[in-house]
C-alpha positions in Angstrom: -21.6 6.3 -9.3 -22.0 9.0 -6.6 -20.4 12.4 -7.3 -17.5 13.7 -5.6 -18.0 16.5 -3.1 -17.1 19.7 -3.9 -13.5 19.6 -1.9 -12.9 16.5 -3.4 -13.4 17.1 -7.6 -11.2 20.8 -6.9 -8.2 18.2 -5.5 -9.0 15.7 -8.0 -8.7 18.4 -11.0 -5.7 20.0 -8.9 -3.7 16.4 -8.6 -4.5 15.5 -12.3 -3.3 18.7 -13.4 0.1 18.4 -11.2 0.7 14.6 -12.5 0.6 15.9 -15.8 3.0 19.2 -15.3 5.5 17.2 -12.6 5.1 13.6 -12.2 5.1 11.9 -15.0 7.9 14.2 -16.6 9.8 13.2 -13.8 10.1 9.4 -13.5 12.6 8.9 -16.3 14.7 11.8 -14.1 13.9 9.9 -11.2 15.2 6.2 -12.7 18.1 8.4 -14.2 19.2 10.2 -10.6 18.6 7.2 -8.8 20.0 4.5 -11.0 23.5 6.9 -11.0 23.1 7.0 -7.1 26.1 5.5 -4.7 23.1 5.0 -2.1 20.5 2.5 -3.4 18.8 3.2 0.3 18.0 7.5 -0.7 15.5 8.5 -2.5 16.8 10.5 -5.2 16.5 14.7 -5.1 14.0 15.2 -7.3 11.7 13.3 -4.5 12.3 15.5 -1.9 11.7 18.8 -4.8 8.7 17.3 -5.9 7.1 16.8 -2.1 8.1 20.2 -1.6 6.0 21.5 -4.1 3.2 18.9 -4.1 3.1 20.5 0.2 3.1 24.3 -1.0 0.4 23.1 -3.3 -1.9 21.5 0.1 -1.1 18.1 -2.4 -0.5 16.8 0.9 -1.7 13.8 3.5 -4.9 14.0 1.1 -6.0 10.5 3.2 -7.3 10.1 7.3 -10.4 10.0 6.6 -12.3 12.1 10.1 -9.2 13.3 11.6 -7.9 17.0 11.9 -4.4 15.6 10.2 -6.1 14.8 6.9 -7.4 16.4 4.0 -10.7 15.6 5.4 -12.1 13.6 2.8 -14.0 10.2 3.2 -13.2 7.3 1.8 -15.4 7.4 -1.1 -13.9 10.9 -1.7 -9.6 9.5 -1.7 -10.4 6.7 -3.8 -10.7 8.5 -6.7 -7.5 10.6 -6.0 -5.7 7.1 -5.1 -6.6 6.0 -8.6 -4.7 8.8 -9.9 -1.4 8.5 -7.5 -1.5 4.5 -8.7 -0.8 5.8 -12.1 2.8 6.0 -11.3 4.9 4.2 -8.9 6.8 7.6 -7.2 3.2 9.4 -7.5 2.2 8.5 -3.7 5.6 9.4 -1.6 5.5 12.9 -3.2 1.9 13.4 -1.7 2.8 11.9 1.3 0.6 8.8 0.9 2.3 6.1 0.1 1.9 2.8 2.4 2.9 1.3 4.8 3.2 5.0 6.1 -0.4 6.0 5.7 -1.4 2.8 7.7 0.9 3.6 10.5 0.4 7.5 10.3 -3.8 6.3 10.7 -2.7 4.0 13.9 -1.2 6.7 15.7 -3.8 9.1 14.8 -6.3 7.1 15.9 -5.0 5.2 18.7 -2.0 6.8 19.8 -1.4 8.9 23.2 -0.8 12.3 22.6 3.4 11.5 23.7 3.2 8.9 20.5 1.7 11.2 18.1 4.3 14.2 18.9 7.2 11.9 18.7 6.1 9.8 15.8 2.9 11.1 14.0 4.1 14.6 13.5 7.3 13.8 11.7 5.4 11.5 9.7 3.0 13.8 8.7 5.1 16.5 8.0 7.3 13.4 5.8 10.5 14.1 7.5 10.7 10.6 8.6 9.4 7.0 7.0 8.3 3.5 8.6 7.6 0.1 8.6 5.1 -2.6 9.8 6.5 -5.2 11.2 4.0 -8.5 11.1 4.9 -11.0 8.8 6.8 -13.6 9.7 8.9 -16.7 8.1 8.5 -19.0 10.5 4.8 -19.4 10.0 1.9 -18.4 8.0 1.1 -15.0 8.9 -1.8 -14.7 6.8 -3.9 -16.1 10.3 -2.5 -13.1 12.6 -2.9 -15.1 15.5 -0.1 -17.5 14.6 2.3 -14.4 15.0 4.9 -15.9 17.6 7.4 -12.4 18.0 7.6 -11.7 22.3 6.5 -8.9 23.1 7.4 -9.4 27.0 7.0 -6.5 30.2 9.8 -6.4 32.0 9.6 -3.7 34.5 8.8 0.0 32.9 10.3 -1.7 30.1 8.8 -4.2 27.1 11.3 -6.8 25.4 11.0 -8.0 22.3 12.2 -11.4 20.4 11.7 -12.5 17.3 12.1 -12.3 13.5 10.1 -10.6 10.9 10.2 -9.8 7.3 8.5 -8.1 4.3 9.0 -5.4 6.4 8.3 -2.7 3.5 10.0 0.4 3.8 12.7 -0.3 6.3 15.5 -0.5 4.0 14.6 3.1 3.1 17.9 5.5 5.0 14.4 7.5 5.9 12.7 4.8 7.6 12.9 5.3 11.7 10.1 3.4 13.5 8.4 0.3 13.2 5.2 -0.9 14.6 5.7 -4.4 15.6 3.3 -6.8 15.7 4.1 -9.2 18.3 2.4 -12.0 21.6 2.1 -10.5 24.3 -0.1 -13.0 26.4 0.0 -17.0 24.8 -2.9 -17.7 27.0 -5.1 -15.0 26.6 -8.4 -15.7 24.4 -6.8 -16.3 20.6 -7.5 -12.7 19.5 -6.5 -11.1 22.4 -2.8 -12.5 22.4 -1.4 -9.7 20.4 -0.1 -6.3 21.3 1.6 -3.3 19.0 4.4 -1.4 20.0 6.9 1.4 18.8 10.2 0.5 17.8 12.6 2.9 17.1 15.1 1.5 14.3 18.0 2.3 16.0 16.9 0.7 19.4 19.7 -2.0 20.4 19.2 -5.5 19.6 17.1 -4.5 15.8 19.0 -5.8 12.8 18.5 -5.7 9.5 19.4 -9.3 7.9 18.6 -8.4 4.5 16.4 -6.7 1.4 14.2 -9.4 -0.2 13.7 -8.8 -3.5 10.4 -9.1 -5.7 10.7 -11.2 -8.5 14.1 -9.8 -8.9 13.4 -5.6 -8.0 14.3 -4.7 -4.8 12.3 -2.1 -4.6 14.9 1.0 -3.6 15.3 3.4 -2.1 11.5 2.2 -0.2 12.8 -2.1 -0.5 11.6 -4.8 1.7 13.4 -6.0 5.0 14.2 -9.1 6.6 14.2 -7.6 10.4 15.4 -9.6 13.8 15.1 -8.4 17.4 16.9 -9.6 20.2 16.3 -8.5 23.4 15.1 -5.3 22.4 14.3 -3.1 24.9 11.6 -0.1 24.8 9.7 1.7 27.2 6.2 0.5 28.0 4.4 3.7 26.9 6.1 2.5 23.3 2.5 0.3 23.3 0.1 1.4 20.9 -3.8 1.3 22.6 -3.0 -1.5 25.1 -2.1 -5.2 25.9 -4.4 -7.7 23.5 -5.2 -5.1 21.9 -2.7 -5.9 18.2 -5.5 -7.7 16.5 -7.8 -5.4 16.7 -5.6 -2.6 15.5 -4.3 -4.6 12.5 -8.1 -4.9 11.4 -8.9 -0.9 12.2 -6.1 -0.5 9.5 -7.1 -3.1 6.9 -10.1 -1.4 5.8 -8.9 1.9 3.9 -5.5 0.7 3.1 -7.6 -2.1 1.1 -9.2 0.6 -0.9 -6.1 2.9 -1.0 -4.1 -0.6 -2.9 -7.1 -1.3 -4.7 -8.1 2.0 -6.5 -4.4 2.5 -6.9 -4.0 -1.2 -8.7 -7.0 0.4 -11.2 -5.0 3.1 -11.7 -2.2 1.4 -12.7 -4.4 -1.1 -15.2 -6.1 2.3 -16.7 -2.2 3.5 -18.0 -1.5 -0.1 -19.0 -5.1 -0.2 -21.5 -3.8 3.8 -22.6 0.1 2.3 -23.1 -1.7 -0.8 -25.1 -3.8 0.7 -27.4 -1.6 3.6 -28.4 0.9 0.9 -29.1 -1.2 -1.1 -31.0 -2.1 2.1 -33.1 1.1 2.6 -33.6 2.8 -0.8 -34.9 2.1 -3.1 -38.3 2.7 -6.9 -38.4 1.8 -8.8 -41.6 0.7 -5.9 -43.8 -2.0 -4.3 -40.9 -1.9 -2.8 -37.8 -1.8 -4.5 -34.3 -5.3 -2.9 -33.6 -7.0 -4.5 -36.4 -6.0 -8.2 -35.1 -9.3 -9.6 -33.9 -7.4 -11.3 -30.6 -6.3 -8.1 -30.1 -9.0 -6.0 -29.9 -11.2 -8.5 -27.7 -8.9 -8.1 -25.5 -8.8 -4.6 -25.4 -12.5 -5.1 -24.6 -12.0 -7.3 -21.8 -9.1 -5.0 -20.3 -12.3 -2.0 -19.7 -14.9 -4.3 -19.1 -13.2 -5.7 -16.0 -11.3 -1.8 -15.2 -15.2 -0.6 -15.1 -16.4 -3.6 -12.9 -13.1 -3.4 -10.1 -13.8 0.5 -10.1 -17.3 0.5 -9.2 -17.3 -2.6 -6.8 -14.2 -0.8 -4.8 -15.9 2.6 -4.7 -19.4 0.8 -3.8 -16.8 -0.4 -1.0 -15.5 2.6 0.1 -19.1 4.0 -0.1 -19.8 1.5 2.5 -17.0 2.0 5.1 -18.1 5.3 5.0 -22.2 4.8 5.4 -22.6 2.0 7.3 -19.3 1.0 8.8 -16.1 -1.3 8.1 -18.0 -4.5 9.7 -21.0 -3.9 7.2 -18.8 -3.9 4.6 -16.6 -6.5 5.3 -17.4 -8.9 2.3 -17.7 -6.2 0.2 -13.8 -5.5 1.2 -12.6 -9.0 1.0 -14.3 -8.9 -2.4 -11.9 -6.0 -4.3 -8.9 -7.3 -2.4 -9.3 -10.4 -4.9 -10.7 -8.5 -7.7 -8.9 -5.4 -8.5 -4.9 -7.1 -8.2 -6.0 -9.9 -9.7 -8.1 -7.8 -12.8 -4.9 -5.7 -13.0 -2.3 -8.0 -13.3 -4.4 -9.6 -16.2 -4.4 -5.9 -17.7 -0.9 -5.4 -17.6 -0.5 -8.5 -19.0 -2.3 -8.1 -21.7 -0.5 -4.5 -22.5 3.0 -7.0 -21.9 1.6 -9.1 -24.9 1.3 -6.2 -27.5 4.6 -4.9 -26.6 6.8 -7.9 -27.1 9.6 -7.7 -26.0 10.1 -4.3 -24.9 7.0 -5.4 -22.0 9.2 -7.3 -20.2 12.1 -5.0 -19.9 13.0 -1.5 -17.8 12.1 0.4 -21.4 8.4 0.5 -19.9 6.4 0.3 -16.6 4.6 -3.1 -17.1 7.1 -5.4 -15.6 7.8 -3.8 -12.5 4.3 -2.9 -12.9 3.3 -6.6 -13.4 5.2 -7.8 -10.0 3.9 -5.3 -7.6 0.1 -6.7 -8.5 1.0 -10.3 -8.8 2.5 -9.5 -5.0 -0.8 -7.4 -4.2 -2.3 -10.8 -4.1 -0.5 -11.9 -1.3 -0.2 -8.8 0.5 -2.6 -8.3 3.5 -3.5 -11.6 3.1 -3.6 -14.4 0.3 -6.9 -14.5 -2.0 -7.7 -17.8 -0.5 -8.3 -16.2 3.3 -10.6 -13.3 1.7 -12.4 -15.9 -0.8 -13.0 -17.7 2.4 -14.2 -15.1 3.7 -16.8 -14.1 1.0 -17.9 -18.0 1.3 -18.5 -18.1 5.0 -20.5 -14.8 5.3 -22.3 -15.6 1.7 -23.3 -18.7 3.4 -24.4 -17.7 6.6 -27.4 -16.0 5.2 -28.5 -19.3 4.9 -28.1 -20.8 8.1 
């Protein structure tokens, strides 16, 4: 494994350090304020204290990767600070890099006009404001982007825009103000060039929340997941991001860090489930021995950092790659950890579920919320089966 550069281990040490002395002491205040909260929808206050400080620190837009907004680190560099943020679920809003507003924040930074990154970029980087991507869709299977049926029609100075979307994450959030929608722009033009992205203000007329959709029963507040529709909603043309035909290509441009950024989190999140298991199994007895002395037990224990080390080192080797040779390079190597690491730490967490009993599955610990956000992961950004056919096709092609 390749060392860290020099910037990168003094914010690595400084992040660990601050996730010991602030966030972890303060999600039990966080499920307290916000769990006591009339407004479901707003974060609680000790959010908006803790991004204070994490900013007066410069804990702050740590991600963008070659751009003047960022931290500059590469990718190589985050991943091993997004591994520590994963640890805990508020961790990545305080620092200001929590998804799907680092994807959008790295759109506008490197594709918006100057006019889209003053009105939109800047309050994002400065988290005064939050936002949402807008692709999926119910009506078809948006895991092929070209099926994407939304309007995105010119009319004048003006683009107008039908359709319905959901798993719009982040747009139940009272903070949330513009989405990038994802929508056709041109049926007939050549199958990837058919989509366009555009800025939509939140409060444009015609944009309607429907509903939150919950996961596996959380709704995910105050951040939650929208069902969104538009009806003839109206924006100006200079609302399009990089250009007619061009959606496609911008949704791929943003795939390839915020694959890494989910995936070293995910390991993050299995590394405090194997710490949460084998303190508890240290700590309880069953039939005259302790839990840690059951053979089933420690094999699995085993397995849990045998498959952490492997997911760690295959995503950094990615990251590694992106940052060497390019995203298109590495592109099986990036379909490859979007299947591993959700999938190795949802088995993890599992795992940690099974040695706590019955206080796994309930609000008493992190593994069951913990447990749904990765078995989700593995639908997100696309199913495993599109990135395992992937691997296939370009594994194969060596041989033709």
């Amino acid at each position: 494994m390749l060392p860290l550069s020099d910037r990168a281990q003094a914010l690595y040490d400084q992040l660990v350090a601050f996730m010991d002395a602030h966030v972890y002491p303060a999600e039990a205040v966080y499920a307290e304020q916000h769990g006591n909260s009339d407004d479901r929808w707003t974060p609680p206050p000790i959010i908006k204290e803790l991004k204070k400080k994490a900013k007066a620190e410069g804990l702050w837009n740590l991600f963008l990767p070659e751009s003047e907004h960022g931290a500059g680190l590469n990718n190589y560099d985050y991943a091993h600070l997004c591994e520590v943020m994963g640890r805990s679920a508020i961790a990545p809003q305080i620092f200001n890099c929590a998804a799907p507003d680092t994807g959008n924040m790295e759109v506008l930074a490197r594709y918006g006009t100057p006019e889209q990154q003053e009105q939109w970029l800047k309050p994002l980087l400065n988290g005064e404001i939050r936002s949402c991507f807008s692709m999926t869709e119910p009506a078809v299977a948006s895991s092929d982007a070209t099926n994407i049926c939304t309007e995105i029609k010119r009319d004048g100075d003006d683009y107008v825009i039908n359709g319905r979307k959901w798993w719009s994450s982040g747009a139940m959030s009272s903070e949330c103000k513009i989405a990038i929608v994802m929508g056709k722009s041109d049926p007939d033009a050549p199958r990837h060039q058919q989509q366009s992205q555009i800025l939509v203000p939140l409060d444009t007329p015609g944009v309607k929340i429907e509903r939150a959709l919950h996961v596996f029963g959380y709704d995910h507040a105050p951040k939650g997941h929208a069902e969104i529709t538009f009806t003839d909603v109206r924006v100006p043309a200079s609302n399009l991001i990089l250009g007619e035909g061009r959606g496609f290509e911008i949704a791929q441009g943003r795939l390839g860090p915020g694959r890494i950024h989910h995936c070293m989190r995910s390991i993050g999140v299995a590394e405090r489930a194997l710490e949460a298991m084998c303190k508890r199994v240290e700590e309880r007895e069953a039939f005259g021995r302790k839990l840690s002395q059951f053979d089933s037990i420690r094999k699995n224990i085993a397995r849990s950092r045998l498959e952490i080390e492997q997911a760690r080192l295959m995503t950094l080797k990615a990251a590694h790659m992106m940052d060497t040779v390019g995203n298109k390079v590495a592109r099986q190597e990036i379909a490859m950890i979007k299947v591993i690491a959700p999938e190795m730490a949802a088995n993890v967490v599992d795992r940690a579920i099974q040695v706590h009993g019955a206080l796994g599955v309930c609000q008493d610990t992190f593994l069951a919320s913990a447990w749904a956000n990765l078995r989700t992961l593995r639908l997100a950004d696309g199913p495993d089966e599109v990135h395992l056919d992937s691997i296939a096709k370009l594994e194969l092609g060596r041989y033709r």
